[in-house]
C-alpha positions as a printed NumPy array, in Angstrom:
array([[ 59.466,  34.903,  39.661],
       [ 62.222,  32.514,  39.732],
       [ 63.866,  33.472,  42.93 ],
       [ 61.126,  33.664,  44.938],
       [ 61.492,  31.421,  48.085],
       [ 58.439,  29.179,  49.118],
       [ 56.381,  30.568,  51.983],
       [ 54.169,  28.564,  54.319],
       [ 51.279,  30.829,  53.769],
       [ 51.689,  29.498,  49.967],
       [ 51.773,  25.696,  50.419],
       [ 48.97 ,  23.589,  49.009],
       [ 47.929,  20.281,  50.476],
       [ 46.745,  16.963,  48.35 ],
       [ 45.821,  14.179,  49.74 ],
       [ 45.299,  11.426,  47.132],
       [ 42.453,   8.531,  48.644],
       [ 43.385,   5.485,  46.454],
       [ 42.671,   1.716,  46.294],
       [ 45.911,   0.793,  47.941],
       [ 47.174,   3.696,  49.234],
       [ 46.203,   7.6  ,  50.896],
       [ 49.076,   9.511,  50.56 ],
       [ 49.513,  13.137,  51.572],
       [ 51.619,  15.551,  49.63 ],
       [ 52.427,  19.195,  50.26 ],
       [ 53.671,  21.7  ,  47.369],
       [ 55.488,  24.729,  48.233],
       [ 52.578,  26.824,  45.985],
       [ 50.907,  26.845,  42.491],
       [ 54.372,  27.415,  40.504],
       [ 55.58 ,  25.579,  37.09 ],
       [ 57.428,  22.85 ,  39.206],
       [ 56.516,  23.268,  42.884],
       [ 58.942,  21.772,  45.32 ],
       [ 58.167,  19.353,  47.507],
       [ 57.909,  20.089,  51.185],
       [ 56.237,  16.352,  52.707],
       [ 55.394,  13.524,  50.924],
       [ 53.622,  10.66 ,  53.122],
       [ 52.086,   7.171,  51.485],
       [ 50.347,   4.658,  53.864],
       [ 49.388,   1.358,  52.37 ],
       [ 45.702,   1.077,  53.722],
       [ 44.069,  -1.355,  50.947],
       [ 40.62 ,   0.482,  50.982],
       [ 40.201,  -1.584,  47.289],
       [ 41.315,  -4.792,  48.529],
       [ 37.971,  -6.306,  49.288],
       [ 35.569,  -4.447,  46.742],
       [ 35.755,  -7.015,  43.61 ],
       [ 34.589,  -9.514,  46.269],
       [ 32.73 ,  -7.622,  48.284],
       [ 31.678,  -4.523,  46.584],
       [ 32.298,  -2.805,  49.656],
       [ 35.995,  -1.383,  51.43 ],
       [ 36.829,  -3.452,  54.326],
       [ 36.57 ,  -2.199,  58.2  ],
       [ 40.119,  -2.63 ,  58.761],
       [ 40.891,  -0.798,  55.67 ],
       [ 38.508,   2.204,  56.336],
       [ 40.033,   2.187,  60.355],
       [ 43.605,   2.468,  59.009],
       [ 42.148,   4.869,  56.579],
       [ 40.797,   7.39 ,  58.761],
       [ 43.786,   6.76 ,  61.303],
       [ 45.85 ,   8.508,  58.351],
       [ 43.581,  11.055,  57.651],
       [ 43.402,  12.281,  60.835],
       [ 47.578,  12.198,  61.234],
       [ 47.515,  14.075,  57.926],
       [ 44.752,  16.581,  59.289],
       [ 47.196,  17.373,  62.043],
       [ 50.209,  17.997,  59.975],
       [ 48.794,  20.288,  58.123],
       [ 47.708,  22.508,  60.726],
       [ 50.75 ,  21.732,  62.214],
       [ 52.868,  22.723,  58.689],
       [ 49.962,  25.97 ,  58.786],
       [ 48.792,  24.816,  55.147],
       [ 45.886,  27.009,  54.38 ],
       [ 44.39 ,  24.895,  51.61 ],
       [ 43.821,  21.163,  51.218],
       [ 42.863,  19.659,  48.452],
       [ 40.801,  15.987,  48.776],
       [ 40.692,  13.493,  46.326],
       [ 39.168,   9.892,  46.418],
       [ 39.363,   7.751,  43.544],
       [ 37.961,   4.281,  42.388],
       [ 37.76 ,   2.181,  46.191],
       [ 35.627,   4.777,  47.757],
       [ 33.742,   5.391,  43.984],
       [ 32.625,   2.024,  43.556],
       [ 31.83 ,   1.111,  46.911],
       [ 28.7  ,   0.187,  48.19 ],
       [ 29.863,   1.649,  51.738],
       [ 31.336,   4.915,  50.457],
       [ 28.35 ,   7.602,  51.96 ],
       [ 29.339,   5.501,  55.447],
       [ 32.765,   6.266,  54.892],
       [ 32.967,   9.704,  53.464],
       [ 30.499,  10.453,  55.987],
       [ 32.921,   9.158,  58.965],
       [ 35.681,  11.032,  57.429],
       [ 33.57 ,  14.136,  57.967],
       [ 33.092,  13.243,  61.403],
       [ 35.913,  12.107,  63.307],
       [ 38.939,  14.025,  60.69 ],
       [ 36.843,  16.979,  59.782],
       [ 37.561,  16.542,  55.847],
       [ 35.316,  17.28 ,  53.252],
       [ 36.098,  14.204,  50.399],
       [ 35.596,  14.713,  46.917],
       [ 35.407,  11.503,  44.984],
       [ 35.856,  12.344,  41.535],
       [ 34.726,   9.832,  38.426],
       [ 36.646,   7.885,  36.191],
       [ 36.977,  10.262,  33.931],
       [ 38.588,  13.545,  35.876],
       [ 40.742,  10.662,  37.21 ],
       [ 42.43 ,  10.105,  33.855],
       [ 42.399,  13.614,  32.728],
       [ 44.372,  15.321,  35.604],
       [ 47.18 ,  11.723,  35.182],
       [ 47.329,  13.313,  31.722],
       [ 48.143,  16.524,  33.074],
       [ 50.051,  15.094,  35.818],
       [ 52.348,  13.408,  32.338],
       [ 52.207,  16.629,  30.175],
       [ 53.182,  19.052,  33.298],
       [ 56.702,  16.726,  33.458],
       [ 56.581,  16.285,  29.883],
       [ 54.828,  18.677,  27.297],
       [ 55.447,  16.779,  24.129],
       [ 54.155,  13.692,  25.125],
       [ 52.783,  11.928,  22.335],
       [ 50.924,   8.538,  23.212],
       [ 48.852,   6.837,  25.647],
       [ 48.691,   7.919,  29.331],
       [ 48.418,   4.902,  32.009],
       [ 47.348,   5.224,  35.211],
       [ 47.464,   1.738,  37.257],
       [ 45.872,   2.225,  40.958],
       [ 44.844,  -0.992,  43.118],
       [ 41.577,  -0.414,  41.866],
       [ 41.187,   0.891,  38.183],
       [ 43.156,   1.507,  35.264],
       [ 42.662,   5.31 ,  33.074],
       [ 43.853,   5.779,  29.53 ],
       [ 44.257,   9.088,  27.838],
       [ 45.285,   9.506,  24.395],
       [ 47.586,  12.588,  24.759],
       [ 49.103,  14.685,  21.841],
       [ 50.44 ,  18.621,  21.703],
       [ 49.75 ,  19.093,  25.43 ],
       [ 46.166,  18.353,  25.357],
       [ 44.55 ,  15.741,  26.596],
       [ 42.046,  13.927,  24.017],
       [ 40.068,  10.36 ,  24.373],
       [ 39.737,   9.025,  27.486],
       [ 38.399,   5.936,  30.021],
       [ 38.251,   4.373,  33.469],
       [ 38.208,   0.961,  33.6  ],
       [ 37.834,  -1.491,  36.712],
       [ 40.763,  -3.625,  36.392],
       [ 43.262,  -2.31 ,  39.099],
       [ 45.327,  -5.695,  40.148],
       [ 43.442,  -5.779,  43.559],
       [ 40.383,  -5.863,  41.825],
       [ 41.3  ,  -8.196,  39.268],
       [ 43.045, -10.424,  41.889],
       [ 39.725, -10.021,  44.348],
       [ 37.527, -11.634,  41.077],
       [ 39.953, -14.364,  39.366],
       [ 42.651, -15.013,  42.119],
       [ 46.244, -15.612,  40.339],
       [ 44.641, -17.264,  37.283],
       [ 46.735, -15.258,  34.344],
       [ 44.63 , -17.213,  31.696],
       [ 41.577, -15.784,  32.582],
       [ 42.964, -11.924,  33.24 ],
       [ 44.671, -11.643,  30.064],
       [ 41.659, -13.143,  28.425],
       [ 39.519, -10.456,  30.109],
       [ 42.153,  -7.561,  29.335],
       [ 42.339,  -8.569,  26.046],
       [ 38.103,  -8.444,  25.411],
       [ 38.27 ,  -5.214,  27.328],
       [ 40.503,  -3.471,  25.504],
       [ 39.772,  -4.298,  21.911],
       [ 36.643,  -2.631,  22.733],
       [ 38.56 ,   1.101,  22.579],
       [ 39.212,   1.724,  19.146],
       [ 41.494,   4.909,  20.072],
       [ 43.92 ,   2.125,  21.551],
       [ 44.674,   0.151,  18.685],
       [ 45.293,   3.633,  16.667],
       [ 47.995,   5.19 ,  18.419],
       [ 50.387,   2.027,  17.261],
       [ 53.925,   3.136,  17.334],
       [ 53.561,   5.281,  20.185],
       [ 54.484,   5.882,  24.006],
       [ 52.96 ,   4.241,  26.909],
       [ 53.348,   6.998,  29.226],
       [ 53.02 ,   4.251,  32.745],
       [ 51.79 ,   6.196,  36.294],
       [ 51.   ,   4.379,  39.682],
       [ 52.935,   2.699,  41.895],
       [ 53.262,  -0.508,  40.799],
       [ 54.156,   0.24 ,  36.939],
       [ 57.027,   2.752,  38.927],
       [ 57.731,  -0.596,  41.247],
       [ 58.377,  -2.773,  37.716],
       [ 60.646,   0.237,  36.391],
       [ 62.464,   0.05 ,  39.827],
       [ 63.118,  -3.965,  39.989],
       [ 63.818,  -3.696,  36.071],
       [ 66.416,  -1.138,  36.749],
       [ 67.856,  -2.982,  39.523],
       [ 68.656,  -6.291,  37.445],
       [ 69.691,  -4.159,  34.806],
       [ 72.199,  -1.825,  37.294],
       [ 71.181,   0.874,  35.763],
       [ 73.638,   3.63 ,  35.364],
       [ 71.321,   6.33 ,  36.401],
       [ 68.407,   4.974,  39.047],
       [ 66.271,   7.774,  38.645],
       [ 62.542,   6.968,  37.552],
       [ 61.332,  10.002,  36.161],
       [ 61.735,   9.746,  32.026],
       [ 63.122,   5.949,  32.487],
       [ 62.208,   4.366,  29.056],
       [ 62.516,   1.008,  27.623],
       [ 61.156,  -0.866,  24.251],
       [ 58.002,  -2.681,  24.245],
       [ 59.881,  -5.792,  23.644],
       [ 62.067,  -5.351,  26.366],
       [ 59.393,  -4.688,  29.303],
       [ 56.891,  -7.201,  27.957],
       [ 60.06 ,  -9.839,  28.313],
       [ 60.846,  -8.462,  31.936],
       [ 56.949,  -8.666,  32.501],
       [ 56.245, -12.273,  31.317],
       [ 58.882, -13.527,  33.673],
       [ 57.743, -12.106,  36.904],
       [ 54.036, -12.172,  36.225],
       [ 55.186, -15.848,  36.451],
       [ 56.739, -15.75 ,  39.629],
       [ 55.184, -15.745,  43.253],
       [ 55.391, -12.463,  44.671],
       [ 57.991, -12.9  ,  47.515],
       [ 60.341, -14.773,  44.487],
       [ 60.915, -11.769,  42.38 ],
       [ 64.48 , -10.458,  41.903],
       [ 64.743,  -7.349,  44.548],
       [ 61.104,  -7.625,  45.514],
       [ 62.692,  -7.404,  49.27 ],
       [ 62.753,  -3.927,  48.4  ],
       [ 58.883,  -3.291,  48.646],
       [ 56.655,  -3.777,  50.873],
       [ 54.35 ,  -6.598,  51.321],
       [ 51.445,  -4.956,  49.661],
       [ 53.506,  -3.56 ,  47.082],
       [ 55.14 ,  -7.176,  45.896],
       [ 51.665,  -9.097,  45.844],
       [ 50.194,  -6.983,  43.36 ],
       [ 53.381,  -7.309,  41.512],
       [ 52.707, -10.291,  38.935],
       [ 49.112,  -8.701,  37.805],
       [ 50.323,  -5.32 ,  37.289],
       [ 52.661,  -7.054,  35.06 ],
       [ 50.205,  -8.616,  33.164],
       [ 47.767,  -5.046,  32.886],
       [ 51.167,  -3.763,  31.165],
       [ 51.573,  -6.413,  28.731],
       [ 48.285,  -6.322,  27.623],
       [ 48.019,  -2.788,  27.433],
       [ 51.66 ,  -2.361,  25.376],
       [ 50.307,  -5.403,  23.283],
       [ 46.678,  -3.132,  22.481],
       [ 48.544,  -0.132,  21.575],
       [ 51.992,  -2.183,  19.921],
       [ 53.677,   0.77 ,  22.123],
       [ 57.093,   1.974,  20.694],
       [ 58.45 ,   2.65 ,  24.123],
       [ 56.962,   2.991,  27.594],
       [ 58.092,   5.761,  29.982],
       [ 57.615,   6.074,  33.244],
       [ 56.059,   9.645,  34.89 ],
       [ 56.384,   9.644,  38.5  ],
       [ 54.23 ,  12.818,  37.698],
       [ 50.183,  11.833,  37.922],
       [ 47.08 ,  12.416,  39.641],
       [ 48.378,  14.817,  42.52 ],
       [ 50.575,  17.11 ,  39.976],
       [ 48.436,  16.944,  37.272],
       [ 45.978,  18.502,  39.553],
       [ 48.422,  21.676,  40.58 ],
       [ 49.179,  22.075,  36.856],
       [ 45.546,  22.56 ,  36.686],
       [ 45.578,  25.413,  39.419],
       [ 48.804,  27.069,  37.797],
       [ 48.048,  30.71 ,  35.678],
       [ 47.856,  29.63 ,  32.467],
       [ 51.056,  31.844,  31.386],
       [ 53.039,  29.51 ,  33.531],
       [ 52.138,  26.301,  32.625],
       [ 53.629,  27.419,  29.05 ],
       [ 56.811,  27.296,  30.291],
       [ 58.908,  24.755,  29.587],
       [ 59.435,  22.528,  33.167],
       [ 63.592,  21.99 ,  33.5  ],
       [ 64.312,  25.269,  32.232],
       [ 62.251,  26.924,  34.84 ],
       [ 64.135,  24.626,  37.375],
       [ 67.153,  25.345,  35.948],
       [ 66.575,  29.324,  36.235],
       [ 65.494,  28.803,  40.057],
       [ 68.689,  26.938,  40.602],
       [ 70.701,  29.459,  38.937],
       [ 69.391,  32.637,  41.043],
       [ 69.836,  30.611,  44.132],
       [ 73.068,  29.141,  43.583],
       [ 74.774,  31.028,  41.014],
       [ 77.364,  33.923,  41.464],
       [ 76.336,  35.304,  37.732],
       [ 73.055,  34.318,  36.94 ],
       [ 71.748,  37.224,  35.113],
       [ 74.489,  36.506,  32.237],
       [ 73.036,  33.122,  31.524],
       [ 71.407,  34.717,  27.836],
       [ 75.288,  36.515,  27.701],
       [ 77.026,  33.021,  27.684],
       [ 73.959,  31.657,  25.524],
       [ 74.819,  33.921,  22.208],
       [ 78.393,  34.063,  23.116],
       [ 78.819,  30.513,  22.56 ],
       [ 76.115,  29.403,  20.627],
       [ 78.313,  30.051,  17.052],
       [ 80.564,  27.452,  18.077],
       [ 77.622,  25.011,  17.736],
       [ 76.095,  26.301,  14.271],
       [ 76.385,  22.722,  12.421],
       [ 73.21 ,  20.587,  11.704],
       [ 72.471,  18.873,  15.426],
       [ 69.789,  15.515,  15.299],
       [ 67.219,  17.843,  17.287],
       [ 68.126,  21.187,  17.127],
       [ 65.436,  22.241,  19.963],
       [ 66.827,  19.86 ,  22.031],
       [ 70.371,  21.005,  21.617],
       [ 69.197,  24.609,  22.248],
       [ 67.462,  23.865,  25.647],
       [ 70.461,  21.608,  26.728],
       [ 72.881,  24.455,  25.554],
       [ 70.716,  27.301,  27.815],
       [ 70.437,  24.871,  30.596],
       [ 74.141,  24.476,  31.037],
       [ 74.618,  28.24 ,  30.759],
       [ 72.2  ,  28.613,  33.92 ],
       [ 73.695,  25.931,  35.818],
       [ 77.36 ,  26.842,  35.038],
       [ 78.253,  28.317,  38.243],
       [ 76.164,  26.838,  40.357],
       [ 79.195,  24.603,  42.175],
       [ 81.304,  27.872,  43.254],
       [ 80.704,  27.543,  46.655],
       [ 81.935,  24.174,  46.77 ],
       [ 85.924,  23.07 ,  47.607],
       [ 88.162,  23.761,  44.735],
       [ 88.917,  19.952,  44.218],
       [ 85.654,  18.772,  44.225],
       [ 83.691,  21.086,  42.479],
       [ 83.2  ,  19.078,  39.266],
       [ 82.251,  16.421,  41.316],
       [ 79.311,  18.721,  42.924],
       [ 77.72 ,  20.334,  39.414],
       [ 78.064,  16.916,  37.849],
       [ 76.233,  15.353,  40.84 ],
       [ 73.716,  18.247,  40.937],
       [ 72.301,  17.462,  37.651],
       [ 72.451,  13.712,  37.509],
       [ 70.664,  13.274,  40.7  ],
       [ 68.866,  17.091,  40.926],
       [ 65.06 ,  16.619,  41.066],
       [ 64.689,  17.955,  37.038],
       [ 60.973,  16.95 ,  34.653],
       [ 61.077,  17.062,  31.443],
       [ 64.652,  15.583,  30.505],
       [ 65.933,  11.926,  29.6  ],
       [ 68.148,   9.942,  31.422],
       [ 70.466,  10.704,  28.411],
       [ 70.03 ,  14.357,  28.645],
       [ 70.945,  14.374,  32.406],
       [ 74.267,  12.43 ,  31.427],
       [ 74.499,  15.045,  28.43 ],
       [ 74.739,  17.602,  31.27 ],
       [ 76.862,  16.561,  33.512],
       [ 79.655,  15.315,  30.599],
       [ 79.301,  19.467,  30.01 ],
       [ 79.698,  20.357,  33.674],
       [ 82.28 ,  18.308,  34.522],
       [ 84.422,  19.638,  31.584],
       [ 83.393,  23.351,  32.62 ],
       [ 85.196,  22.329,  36.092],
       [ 87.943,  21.452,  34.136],
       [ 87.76 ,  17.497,  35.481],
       [ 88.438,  14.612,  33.003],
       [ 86.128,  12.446,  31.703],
       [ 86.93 ,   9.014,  32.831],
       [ 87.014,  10.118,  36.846],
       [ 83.927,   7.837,  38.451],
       [ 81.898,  10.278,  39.22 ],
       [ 80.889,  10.793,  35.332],
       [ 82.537,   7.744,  33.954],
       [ 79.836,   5.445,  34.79 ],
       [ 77.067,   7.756,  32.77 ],
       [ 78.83 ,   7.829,  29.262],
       [ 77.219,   4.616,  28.216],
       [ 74.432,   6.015,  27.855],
       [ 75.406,   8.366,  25.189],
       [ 76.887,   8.334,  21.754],
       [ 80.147,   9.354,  21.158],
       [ 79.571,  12.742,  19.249],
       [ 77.31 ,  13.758,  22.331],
       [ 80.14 ,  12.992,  24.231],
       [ 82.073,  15.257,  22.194],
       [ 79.26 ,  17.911,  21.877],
       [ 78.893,  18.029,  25.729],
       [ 82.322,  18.661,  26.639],
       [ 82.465,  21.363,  23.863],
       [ 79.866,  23.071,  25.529],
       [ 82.017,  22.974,  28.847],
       [ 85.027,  24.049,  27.304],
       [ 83.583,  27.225,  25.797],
       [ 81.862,  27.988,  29.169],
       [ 85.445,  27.446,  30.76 ],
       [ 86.823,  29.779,  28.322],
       [ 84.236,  32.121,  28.658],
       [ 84.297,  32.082,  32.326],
       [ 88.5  ,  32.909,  32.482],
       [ 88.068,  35.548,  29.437],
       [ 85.753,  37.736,  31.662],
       [ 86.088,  36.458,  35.226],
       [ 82.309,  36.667,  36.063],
       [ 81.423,  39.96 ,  34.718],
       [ 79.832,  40.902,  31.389],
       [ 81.826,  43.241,  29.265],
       [ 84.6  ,  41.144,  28.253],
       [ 81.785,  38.911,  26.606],
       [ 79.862,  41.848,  25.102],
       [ 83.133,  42.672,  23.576],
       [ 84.577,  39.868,  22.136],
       [ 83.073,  36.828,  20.091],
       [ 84.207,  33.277,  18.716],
       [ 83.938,  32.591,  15.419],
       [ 84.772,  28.448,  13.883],
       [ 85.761,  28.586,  10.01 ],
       [ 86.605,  24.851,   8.724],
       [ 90.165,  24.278,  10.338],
       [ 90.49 ,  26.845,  13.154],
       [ 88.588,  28.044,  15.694],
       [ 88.812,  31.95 ,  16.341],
       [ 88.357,  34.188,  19.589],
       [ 88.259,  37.623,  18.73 ],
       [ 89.441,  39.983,  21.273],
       [ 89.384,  43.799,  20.289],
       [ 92.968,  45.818,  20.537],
       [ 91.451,  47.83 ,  23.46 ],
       [ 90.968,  44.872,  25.703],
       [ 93.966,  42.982,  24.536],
       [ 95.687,  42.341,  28.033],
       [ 92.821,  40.465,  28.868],
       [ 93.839,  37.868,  26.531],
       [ 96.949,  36.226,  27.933],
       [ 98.492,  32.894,  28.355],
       [ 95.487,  31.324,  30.377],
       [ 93.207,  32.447,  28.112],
       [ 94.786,  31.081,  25.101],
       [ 95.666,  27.704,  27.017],
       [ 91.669,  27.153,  27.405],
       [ 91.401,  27.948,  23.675],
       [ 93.326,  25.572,  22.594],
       [ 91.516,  23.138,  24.74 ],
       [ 88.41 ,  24.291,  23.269],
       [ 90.374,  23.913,  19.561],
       [ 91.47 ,  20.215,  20.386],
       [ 87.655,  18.842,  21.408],
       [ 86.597,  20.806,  17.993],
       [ 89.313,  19.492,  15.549],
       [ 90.412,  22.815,  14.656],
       [ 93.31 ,  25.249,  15.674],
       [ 92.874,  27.775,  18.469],
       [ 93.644,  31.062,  17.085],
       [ 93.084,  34.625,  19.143],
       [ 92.916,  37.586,  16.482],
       [ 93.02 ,  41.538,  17.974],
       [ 90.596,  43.304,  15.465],
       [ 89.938,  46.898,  15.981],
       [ 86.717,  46.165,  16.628],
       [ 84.238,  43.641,  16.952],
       [ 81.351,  44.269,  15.1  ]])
């Protein structure tokens, strides 16, 4: 399953028909975490004029169906069998839409299929719980045109609601006025009593413009790690960030150069929308998902056995069988190693999918040049395009890495992640490394070294047991990364020739 490559005959189409955008992304086939073969956004503003209006704009529908037809074309071009169509609130909600969808039949040869509110906020949920299975909270969805909620919790999706307050919309009905949108956020939302109950939870934020506040907020922050998948910050924190530019003209926000036009002007609102909705819920954190509509969608078409599986380990196994010189003994180095790590962890779950994760993705830097090696696993997993970890548990990863290529911790290419973790992670991480280092020079690659030896930590010393019969394998090197192992520990490296390892 894992090493199968992606085939064009297997690639899935969705093209995504929003109030500010239609964007067009092909998956390489209905798999736990497809990859990503095109990805295509063009701003088209079919919501722009409809809280005016009531009806999507002709220069908006012409740009529209412009894109539709380029993305009709690459397709066949790309040989994608199956496209999936999805239009959201703009063409919902306007008066026009049987004009337009009709046209789209016409000149692009698509079949659009608008779906309501409230399939919109259920397949964001399962965009959120495919990149994140425990999610626990409130899912946002922020297009141009409408805002879903979904209360999720164990990997099912619960309450849920559409409502018409995308920042186009809301900007279309009471201009830049923030007096009268809060006011109208506010009535709106104290009228959704399953809000106000999940207090002390997650704000799990999808759509552009929540990602584009993450992005600018991580930019003034120079952020360690400027990845936006997992990003997460305290209520308290984004709500200060929020007040400040929902105060500011667009083209007068810090790093706003960085977006486009459209994308900066609906800035200051969707600031607002997240304030208000934080505020309704007193969120603990909010998180970003760059996971929505489109993935939640595929997760939807996935065989129900696979969606069970838990998302960066999967990637983690497909990076191992395509990279990896060994990657059959990932489970070997698991148990080898795993009694050096028997003490009480914070979340021992946690510690046991890190631990397997960096057992796949040990070896996956062979091929690289001896000097630089570290440098290539550690970048591989900070910047590697992983769900379903933290911004800390990438920097966990790559503090293990790097110290399984032997390279110190203070070189820049890892130095400039540690602040985001404690030091007894710090600690913990390159423990992990150094066993896998040991492990790696005990048995040079193959198995039965490992099958035939084990560690073993008592309170002052930590022990590798090598049995009399494969004693030469145990020679200076091997003790030298013991002891190096021993010093991260605390404890004294001892090797002991048994007569047998039980």
């Amino acid at each position: 399953m894992f090493e199968a490559a992606a085939r064009a005959d297997d690639y899935i189409a969705v093209i995504d028909i929003g109030s500010n955008s239609v964007r067009l992304v092909v998956f390489s086939g209905l798999r736990r975490v497809p990859d990503i073969i095109f990805n295509e956004k063009v701003m088209c503003g079919l919501g722009a004029e409809i809280g005016v209006s009531g009806k999507m704009g002709k220069k908006a529908m012409d740009s529209a169906v412009s894109t539709l037809k380029r993305f009709r074309a690459l397709c066949e071009q790309m040989q994608v069998e199956r496209i999936e169509i999805l239009a959201t609130a703009a063409v919902r909600d306007a008066k026009n839409r049987k004009a337009f969808i009709n046209r789209v039949r016409k000149e692009c040869g698509i079949e659009i299929e608008t779906i309501d509110g409230v399939e919109e906020a259920r397949l964001a949920a399962h965009g959120v719980i495919s990149a994140e299975p425990h999610a626990t909270g409130i899912m946002g969805d922020l297009g141009g045109g409408s805002l879903e909620l979904a209360r999720i919790e164990d990997g099912e999706v619960h309450e849920t609601i559409s409502l018409p307050i995308g920042p186009l919309r809301l900007q279309s009905m009471f201009g830049d006025d923030r007096r009268k949108i809060r006011k109208h956020l506010k009535s709106l939302f104290e009228e959704i009593p399953w809000l106000s109950e999940r207090q002390g939870q997650n704000l799990y934020m999808v759509g552009g413009a929540w990602r584009n506040i993450a992005k600018l907020m991580m930019r003034e922050k120079s952020n360690p790690l400027p990845i936006l998948q997992g990003y997460r910050n305290s209520r308290s924190e984004y709500t200060n960030y929020c007040k400040r530019i929902s105060r500011l003209l667009p083209d007068d926000i810090p790093f706003a150069g960085l977006l486009t036009g459209r994308r900066r002007a609906v800035m200051p609102t969707a600031a607002i929308i997240l304030m208000e909705v934080m505020a309704a819920m007193k969120a603990k954190l909010a998180v970003v998902s760059t996971y929505g509509i489109r993935e939640g969608l595929i997760y939807d078409l996935t065989r129900e056995d696979e969606r069970g599986m838990d998302p960066f380990l999967f990637t983690c196994h497909v990076l191992a069988a395509e990279r990896s010189r060994f990657a059959e003994h990932s489970n070997l180095l698991f148990e080898w190693t795993r009694p050096l790590f028997w003490h009480k962890v914070p979340d021992p779950e946690l510690r046991e999918k890190l631990h397997r994760a960096i057992c796949l993705l040990s070896d996956i830097a062979w091929r690289g040049h001896p000097d630089f090696r570290a440098e290539k696993a550690v970048e591989s997993v900070l910047h590697g395009h992983f769900i379903g970890v933290s911004h800390r548990d990438r920097a966990y990863l790559a503090v293990a890495m790097n110290q399984a290529y032997g390279a110190s911790v203070d070189l820049g290419h890892v130095a400039h992640i540690l602040p985001l973790l404690k030091i007894n992670e710090i600690l913990e991480a390159r423990m992990m490394g150094a066993a896998l280092r040991l492990a790696q020079r005990l048995s040079g690659g193959t198995a039965d070294p490992l099958l035939h030896s084990r560690l073993r930590v008592s309170k002052s010393k930590v022990y590798l047991g090598v049995p009399k019969a494969y004693k030469d394998i145990a020679n200076e090197v091997v003790q030298k990364r013991l002891t190096q192992l021993g010093q991260l520990m605390g404890r004294r490296a001892v090797i002991e020739f048994p007569n047998d390892i039980s």
